[in-house]
N, C-alpha and C positions, 0 to 999 in steps of 0.2 A: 595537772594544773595546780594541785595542792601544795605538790612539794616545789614548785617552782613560787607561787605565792606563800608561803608560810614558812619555808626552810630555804631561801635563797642564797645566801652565804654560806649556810654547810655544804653545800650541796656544788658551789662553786667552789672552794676550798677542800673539795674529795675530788672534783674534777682534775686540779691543778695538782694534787697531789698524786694523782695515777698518773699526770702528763708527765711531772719531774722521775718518776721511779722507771714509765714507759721509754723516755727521752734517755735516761742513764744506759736502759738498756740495747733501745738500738743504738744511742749515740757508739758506744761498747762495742756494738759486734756487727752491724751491718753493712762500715766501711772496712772494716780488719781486713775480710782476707786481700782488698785492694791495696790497701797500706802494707800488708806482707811482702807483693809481691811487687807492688811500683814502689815503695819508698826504699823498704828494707833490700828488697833485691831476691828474695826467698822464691826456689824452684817451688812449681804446683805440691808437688811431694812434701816438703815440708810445709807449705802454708797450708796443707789438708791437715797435717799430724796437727799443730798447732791449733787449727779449727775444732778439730776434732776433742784435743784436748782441753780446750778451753769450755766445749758443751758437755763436757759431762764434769767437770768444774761447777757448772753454772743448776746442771740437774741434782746431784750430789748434792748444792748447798740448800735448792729448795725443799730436799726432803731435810735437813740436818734443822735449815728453818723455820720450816713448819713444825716439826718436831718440837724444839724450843718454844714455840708460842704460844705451847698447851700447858707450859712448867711457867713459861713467864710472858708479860705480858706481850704483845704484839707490835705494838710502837716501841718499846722499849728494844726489841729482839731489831726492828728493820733498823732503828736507831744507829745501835752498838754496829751492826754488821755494815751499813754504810758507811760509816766511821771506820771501821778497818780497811775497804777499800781505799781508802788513800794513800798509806805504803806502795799499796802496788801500781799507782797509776804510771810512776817513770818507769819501773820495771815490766810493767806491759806496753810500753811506746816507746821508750827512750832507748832502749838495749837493740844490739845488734845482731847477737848470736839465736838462731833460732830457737835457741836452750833456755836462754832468758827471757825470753818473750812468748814464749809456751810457760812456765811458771806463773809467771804476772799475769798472763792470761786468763791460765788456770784459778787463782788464787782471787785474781780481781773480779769472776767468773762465778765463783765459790760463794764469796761476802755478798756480790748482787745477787746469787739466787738464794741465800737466806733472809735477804732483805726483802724480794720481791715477793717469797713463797709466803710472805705476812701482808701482801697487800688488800685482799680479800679479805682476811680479817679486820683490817684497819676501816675498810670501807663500811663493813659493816657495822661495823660498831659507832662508826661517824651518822649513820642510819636514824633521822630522829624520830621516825614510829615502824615497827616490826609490821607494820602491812606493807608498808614500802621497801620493804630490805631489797627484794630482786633485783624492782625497778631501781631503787636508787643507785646500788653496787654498779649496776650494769652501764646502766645509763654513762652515770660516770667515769669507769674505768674505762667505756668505748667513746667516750672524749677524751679523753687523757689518752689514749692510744692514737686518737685522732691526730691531737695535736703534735703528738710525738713524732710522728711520721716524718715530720720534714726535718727531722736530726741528720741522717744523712748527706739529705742535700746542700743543707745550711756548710755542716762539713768540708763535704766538697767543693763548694764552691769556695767558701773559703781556703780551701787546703793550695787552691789553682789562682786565687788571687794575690796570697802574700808565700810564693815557692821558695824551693832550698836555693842557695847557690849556682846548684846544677845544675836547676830550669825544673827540675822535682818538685809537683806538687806536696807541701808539707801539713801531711793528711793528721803527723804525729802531733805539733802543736796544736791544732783545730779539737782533735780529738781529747787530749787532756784536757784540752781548757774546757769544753764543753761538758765531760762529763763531772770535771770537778765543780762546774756549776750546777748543774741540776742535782747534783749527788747533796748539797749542800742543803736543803730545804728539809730533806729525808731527819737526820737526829733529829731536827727539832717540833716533828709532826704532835710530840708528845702536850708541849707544851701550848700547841696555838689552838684545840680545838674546846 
């Protein structure tokens, strides 16, 4: 009740900020292997190598970011690395060859888990008294997952309301757009708190 009465605003602004980093990442990977293999046309064989490739892309970057957030700061490291995600967003949707779309995947995989492997720190440190760290971390980051949840659906549903040409739901549009928007809030977590 404390920190809901006395810290209300940080506390909702570390919510919404686990929902944009949680939203990036399932927006990212929880329709993929459907969009490999209904939009792109990819046998299960390659939409695994692809999935495959893309999670250790995404484990890879969490240890490389966390790593970095002990040299520099934490908001500054999710910043920079959400920020680089965006090269690769047409290169993980927009490409055809399963070659190019295992890279960007990889890569766009990479940036999000050096970005995310700092969200825990970010939350903490949004934390306005160290009795509450647990709860507040917790609390928060399983709102922010809460609300992220429904990125796929949204997704889909969109990807089957405005289809390709072909009568294809276009899962690729939906999906850039969405994660280019949540991905946006991330650099500037430095400056709003």
């Amino acid at each position: 009740m404390y920190l809901l009465k006395y810290h209300r605003l940080g506390f909702v602004y570390a919510a919404c900020l686990a929902a944009c980093f949680n939203t990036f990442g399932h927006g990212a990977m929880d329709l993929y292997p459907t969009f490999l293999t209904t939009q792109r046309g990819l046998s299960i064989l390659k939409e695994t190598w692809v999935t495959c490739i893309l999670q250790i892309g995404g484990v890879s970057g969490g240890f490389i970011g966390g790593y970095l957030s002990n040299k520099f700061s934490p908001k500054w490291c999710a910043g920079t690395f959400a920020l680089c995600c965006a090269p690769f967003l047409p290169l993980w949707v927009l490409s055809t060859s399963w070659g190019h779309l295992a890279t960007g995947a990889f890569f766009l995989q990479f940036f999000y888990g050096c970005a995310i492997g700092n969200l825990g720190n970010i939350l903490q440190q949004l934390c306005p008294h160290p009795g509450m760290r647990a709860a507040f971390t917790g609390v928060a980051y399983n709102i922010g997952n809460a609300v992220s949840s429904v990125a796929p659906t949204i997704e889909s549903a969109l990807g089957e309301r405005y289809p390709l040409p072909n009568g294809k739901p276009n899962y690729a549009l939906t999906s850039i757009i969405l994660v280019g928007i949540v991905s946006f809030p991330v650099p500037f977590a430095e400056y709003l708190d």
